[in-house]
Jmol script that loads the backbone (N, CA, C; Angstrom):
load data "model"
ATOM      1  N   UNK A   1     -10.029 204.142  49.140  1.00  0.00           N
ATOM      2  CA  UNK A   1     -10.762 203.671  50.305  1.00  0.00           C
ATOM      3  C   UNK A   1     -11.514 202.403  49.929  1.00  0.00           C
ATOM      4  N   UNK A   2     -11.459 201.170  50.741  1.00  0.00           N
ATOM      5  CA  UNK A   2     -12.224 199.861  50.293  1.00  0.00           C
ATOM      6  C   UNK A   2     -13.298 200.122  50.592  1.00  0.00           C
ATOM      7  N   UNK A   3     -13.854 199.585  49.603  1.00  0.00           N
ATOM      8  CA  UNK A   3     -15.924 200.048  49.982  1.00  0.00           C
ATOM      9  C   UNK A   3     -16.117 198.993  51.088  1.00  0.00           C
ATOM     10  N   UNK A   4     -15.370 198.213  51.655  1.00  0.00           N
ATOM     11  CA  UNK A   4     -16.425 197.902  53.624  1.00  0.00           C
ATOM     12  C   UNK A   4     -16.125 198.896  54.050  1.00  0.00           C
ATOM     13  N   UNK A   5     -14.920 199.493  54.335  1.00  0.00           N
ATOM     14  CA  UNK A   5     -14.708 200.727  55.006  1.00  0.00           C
ATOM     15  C   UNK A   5     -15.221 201.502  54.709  1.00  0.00           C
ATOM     16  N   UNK A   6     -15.751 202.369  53.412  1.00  0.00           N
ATOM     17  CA  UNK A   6     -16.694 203.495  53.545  1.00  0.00           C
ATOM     18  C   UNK A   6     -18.202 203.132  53.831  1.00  0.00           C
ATOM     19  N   UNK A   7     -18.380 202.129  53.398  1.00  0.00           N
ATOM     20  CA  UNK A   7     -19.526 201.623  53.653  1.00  0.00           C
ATOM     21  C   UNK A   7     -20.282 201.880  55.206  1.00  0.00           C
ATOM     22  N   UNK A   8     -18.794 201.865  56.045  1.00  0.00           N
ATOM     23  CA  UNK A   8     -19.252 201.583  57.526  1.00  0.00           C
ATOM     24  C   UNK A   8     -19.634 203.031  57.851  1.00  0.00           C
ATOM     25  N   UNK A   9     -19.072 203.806  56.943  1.00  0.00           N
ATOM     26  CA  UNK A   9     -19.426 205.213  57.269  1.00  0.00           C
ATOM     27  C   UNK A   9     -20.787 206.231  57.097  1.00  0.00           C
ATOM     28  N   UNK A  10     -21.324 206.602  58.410  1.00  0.00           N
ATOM     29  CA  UNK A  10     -22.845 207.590  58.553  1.00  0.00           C
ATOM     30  C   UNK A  10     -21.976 208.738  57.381  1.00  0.00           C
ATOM     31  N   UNK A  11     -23.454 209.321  56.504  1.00  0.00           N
ATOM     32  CA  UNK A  11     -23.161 210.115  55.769  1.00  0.00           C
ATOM     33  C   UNK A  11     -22.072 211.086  56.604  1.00  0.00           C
ATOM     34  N   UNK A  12     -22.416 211.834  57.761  1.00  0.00           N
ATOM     35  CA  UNK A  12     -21.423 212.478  57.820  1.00  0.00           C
ATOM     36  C   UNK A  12     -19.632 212.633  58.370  1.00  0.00           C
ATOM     37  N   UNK A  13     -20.013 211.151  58.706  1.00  0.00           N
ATOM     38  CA  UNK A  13     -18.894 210.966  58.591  1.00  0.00           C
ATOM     39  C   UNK A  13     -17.849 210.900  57.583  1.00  0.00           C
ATOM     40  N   UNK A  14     -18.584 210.253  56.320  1.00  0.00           N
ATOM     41  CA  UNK A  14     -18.079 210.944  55.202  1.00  0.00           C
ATOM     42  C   UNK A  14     -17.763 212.142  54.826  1.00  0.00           C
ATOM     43  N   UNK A  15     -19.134 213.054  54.693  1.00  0.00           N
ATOM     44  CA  UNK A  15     -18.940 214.131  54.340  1.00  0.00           C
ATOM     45  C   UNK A  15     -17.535 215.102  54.962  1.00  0.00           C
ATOM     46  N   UNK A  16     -17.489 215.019  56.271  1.00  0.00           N
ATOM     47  CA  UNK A  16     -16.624 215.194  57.025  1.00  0.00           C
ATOM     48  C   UNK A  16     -15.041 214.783  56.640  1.00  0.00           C
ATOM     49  N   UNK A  17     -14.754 213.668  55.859  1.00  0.00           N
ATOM     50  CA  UNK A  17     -13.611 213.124  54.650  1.00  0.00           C
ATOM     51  C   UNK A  17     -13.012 214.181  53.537  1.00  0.00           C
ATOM     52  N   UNK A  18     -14.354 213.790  53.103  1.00  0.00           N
ATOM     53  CA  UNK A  18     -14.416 214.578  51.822  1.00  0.00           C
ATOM     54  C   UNK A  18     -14.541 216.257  52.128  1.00  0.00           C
ATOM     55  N   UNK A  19     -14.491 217.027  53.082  1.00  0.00           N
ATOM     56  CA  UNK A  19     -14.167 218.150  53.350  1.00  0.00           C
ATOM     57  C   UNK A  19     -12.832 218.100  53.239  1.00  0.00           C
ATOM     58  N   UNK A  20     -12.149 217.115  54.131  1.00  0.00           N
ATOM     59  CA  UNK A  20     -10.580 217.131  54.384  1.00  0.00           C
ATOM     60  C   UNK A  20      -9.842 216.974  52.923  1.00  0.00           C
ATOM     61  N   UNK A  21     -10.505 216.230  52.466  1.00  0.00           N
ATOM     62  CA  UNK A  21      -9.786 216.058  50.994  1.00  0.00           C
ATOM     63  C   UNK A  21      -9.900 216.881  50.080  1.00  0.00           C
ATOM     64  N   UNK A  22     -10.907 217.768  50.328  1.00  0.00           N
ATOM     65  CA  UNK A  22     -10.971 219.207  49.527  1.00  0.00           C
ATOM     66  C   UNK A  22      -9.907 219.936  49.733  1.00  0.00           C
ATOM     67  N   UNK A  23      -9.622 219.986  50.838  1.00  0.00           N
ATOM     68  CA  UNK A  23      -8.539 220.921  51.641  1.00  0.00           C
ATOM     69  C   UNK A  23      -7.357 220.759  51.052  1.00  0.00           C
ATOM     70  N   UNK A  24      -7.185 219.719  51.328  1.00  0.00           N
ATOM     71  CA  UNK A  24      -5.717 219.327  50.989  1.00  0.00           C
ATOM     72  C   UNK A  24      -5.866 219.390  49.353  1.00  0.00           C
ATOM     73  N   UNK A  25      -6.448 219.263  48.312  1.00  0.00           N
ATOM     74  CA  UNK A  25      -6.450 219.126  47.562  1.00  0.00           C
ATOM     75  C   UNK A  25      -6.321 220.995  46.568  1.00  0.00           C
ATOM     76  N   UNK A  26      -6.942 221.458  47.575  1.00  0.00           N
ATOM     77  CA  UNK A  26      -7.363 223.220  47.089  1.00  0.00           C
ATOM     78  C   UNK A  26      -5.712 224.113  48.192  1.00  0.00           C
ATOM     79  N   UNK A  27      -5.352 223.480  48.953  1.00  0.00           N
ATOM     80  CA  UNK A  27      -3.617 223.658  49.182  1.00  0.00           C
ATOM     81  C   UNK A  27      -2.922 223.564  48.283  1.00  0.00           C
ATOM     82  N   UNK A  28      -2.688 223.147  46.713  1.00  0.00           N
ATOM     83  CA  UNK A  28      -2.253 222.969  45.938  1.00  0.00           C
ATOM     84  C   UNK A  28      -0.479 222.536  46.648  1.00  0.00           C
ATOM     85  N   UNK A  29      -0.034 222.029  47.556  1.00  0.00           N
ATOM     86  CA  UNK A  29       0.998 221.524  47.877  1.00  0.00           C
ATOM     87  C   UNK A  29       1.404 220.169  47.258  1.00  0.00           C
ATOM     88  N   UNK A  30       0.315 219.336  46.782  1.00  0.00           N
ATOM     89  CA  UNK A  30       0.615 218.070  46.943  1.00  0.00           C
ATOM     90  C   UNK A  30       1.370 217.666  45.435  1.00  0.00           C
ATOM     91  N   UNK A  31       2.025 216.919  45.424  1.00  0.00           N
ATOM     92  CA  UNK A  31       2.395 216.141  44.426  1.00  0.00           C
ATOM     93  C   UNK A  31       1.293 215.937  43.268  1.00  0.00           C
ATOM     94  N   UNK A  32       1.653 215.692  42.100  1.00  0.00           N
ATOM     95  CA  UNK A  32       0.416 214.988  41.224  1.00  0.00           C
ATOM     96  C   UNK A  32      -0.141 213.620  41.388  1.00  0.00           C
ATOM     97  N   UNK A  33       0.787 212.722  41.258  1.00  0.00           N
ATOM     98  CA  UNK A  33       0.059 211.388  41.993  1.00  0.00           C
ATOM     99  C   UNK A  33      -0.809 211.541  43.130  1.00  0.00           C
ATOM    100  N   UNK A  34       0.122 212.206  44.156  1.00  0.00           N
ATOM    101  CA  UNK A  34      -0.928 212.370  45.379  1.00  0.00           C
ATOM    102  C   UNK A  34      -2.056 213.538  45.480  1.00  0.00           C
ATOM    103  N   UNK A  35      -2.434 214.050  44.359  1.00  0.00           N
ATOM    104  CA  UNK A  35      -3.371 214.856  43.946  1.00  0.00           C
ATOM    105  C   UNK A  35      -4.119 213.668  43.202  1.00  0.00           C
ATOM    106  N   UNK A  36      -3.665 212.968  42.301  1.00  0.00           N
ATOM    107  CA  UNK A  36      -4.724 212.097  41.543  1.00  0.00           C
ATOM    108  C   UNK A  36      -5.142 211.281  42.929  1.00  0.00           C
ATOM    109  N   UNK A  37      -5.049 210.929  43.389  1.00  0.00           N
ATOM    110  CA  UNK A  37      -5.092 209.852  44.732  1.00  0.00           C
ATOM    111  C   UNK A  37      -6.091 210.181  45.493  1.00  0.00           C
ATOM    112  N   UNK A  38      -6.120 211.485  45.643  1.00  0.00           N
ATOM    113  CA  UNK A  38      -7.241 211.643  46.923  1.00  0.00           C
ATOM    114  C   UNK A  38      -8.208 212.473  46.056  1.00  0.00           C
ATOM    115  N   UNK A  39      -7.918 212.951  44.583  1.00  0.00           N
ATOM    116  CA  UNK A  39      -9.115 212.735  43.844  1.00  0.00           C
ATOM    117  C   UNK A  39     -10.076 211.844  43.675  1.00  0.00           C
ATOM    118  N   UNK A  40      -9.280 210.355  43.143  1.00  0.00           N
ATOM    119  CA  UNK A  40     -10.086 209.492  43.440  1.00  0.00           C
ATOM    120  C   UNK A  40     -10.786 208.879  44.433  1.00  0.00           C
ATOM    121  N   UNK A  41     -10.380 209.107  45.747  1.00  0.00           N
ATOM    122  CA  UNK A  41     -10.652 209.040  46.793  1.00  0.00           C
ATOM    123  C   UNK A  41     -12.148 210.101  47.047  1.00  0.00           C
ATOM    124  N   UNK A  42     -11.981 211.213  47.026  1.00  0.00           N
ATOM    125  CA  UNK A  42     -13.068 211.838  47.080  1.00  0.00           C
ATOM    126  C   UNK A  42     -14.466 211.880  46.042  1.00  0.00           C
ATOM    127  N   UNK A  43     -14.041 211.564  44.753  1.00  0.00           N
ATOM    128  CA  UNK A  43     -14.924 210.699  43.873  1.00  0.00           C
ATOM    129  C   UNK A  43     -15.569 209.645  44.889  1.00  0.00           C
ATOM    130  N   UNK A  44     -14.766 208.689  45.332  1.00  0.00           N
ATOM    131  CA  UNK A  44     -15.781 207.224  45.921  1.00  0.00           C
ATOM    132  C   UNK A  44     -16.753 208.114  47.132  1.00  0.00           C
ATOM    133  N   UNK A  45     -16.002 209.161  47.712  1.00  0.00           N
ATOM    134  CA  UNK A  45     -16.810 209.773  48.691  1.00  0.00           C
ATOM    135  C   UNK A  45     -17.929 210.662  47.901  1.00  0.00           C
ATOM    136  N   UNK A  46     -17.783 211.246  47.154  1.00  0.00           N
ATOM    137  CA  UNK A  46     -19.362 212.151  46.625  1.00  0.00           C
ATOM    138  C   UNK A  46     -20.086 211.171  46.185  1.00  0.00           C
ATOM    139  N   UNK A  47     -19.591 209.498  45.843  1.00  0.00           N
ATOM    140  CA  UNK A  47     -20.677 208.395  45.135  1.00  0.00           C
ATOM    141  C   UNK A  47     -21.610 208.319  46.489  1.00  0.00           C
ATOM    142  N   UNK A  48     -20.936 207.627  47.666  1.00  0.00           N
ATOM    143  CA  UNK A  48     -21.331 207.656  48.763  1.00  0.00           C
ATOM    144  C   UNK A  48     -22.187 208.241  49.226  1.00  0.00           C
ATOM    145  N   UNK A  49     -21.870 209.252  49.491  1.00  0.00           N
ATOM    146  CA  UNK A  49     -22.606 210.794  50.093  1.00  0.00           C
ATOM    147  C   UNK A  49     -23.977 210.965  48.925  1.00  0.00           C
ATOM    148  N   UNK A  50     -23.883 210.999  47.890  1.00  0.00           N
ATOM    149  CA  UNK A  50     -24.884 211.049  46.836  1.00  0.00           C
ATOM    150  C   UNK A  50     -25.848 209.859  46.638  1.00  0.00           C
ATOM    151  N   UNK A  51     -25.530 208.481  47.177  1.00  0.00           N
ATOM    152  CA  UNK A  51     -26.026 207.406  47.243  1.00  0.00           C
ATOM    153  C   UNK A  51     -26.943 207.864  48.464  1.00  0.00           C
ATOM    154  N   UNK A  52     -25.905 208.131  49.942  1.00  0.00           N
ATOM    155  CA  UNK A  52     -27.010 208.340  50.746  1.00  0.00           C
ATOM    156  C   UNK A  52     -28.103 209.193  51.302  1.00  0.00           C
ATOM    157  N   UNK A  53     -27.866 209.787  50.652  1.00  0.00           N
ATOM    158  CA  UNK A  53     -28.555 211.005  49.874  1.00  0.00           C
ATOM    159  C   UNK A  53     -30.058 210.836  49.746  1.00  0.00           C
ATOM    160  N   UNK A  54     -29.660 209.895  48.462  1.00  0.00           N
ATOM    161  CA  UNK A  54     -31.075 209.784  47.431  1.00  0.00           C
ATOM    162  C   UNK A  54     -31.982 208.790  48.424  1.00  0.00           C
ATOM    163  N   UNK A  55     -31.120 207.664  49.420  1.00  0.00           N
ATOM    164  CA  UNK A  55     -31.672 206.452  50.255  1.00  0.00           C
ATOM    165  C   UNK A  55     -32.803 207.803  50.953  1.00  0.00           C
ATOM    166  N   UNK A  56     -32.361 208.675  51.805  1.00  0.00           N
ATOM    167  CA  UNK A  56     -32.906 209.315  52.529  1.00  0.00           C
ATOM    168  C   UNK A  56     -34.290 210.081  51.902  1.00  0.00           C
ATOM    169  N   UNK A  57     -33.801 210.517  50.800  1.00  0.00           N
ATOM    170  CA  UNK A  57     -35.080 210.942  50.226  1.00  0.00           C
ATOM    171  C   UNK A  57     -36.086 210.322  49.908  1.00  0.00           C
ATOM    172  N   UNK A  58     -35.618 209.221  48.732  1.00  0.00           N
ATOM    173  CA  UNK A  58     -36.732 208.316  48.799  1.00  0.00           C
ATOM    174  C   UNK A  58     -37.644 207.691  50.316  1.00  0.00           C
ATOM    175  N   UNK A  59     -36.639 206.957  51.248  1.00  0.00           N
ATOM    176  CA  UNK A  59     -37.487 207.210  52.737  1.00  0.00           C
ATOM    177  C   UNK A  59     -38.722 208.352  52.815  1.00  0.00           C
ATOM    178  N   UNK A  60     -38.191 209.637  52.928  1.00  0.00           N
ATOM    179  CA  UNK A  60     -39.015 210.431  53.254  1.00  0.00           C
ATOM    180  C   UNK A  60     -40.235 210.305  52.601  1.00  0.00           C
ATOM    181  N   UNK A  61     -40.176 210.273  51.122  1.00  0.00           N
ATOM    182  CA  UNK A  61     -40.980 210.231  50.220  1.00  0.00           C
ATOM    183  C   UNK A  61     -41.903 208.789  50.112  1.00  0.00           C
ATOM    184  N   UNK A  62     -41.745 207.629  50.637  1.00  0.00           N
ATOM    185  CA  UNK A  62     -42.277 206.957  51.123  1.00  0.00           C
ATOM    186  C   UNK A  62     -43.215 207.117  52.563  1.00  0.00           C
ATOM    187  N   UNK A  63     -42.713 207.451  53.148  1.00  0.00           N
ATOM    188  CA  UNK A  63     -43.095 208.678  55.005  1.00  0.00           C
ATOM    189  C   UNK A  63     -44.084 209.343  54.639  1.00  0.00           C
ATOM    190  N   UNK A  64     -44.013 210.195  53.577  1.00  0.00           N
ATOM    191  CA  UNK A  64     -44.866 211.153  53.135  1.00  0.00           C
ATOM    192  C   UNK A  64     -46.398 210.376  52.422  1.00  0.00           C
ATOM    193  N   UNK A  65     -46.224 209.273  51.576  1.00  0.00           N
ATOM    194  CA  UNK A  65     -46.751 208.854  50.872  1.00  0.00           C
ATOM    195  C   UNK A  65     -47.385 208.144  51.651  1.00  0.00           C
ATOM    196  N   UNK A  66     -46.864 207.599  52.998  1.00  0.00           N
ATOM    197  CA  UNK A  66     -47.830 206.854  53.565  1.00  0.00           C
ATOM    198  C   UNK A  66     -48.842 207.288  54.572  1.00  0.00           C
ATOM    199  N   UNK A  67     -48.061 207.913  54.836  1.00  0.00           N
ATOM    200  CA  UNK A  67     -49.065 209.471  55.982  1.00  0.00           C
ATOM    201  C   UNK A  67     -50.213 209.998  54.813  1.00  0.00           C
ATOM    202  N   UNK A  68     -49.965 210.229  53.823  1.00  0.00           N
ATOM    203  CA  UNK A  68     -51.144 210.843  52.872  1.00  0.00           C
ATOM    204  C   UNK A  68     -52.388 209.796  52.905  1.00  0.00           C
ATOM    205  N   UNK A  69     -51.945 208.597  52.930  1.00  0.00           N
ATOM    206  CA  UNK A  69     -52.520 207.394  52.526  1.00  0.00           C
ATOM    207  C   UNK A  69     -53.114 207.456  53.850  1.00  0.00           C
ATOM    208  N   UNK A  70     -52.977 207.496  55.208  1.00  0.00           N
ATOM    209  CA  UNK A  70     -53.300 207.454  56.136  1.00  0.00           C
ATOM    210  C   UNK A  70     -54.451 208.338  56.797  1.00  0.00           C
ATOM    211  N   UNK A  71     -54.249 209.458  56.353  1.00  0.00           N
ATOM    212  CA  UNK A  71     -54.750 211.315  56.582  1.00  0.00           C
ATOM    213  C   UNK A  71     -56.065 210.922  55.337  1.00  0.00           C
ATOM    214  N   UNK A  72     -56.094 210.187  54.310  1.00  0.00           N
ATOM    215  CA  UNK A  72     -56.973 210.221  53.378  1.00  0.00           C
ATOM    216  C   UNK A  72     -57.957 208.804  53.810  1.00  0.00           C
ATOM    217  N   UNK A  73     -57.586 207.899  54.702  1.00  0.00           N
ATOM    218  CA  UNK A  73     -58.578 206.961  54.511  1.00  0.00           C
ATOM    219  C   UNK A  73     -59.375 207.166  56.015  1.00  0.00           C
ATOM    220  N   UNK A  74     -58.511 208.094  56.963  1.00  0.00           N
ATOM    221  CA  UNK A  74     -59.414 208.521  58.024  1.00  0.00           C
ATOM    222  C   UNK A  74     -59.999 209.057  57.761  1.00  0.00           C
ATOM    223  N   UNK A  75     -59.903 209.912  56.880  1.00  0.00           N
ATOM    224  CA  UNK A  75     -60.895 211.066  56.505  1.00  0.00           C
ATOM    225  C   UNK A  75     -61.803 210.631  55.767  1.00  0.00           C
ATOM    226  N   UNK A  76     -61.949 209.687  55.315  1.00  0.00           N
ATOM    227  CA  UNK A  76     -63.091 209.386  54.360  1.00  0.00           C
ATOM    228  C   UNK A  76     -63.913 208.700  55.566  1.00  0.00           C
ATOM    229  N   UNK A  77     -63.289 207.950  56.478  1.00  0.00           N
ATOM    230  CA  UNK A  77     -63.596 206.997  57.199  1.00  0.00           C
ATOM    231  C   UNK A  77     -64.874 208.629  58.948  1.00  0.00           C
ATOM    232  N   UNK A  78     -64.411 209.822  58.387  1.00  0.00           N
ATOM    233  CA  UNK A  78     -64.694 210.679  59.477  1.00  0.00           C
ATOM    234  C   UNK A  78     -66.068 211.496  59.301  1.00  0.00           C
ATOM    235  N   UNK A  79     -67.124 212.391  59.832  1.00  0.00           N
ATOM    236  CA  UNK A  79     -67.899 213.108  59.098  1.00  0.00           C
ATOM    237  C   UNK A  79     -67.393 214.339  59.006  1.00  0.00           C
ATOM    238  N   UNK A  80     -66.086 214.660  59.274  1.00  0.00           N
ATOM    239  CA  UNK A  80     -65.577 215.745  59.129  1.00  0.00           C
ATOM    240  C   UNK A  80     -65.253 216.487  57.678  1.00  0.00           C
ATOM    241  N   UNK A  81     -65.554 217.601  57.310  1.00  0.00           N
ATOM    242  CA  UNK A  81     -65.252 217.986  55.666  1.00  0.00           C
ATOM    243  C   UNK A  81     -63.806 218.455  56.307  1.00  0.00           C
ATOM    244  N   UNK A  82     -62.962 217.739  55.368  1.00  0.00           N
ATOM    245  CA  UNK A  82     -61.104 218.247  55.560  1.00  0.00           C
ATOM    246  C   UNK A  82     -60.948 219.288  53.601  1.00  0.00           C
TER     247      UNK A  82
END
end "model"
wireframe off; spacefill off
backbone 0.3
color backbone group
């Protein structure tokens, strides 16, 4: 798969790939080449999926970090004991 093309892809749209390529791959029908093939193929997809992954977390964890930052300077800023 060329990385613009996966690139263009929402995690689950990937993920959704890389299910299919499990499949076919756990059918044990296929040829060996075409077993190495969509191995590698599903490799670029768990990089993907694992890349966007970590994007999301870190987000959150930024989200989180800034809301704390937020929740802590009102509160200092309040006469309320939190």
């Amino acid at each position: 798969m060329e990385k613009k093309i996966l690139e263009s892809l929402s995690y689950e749209q990937a993920y959704e790939q890389l299910e299919k390529l499990v499949a076919k791959l756990e059918s044990g029908d296929l040829a060996l080449e075409k077993s190495l093939k969509i191995f590698e193929e599903s490799i670029k997809l768990v990089g993907y999926c694992t890349k966007k992954l970590e994007e999301a977390e870190r987000k959150i964890e930024l989200l989180i970090e800034s809301s704390d930052e937020t929740i802590t300077t009102v509160a200092a800023g309040s006469d309320f004991d939190l």
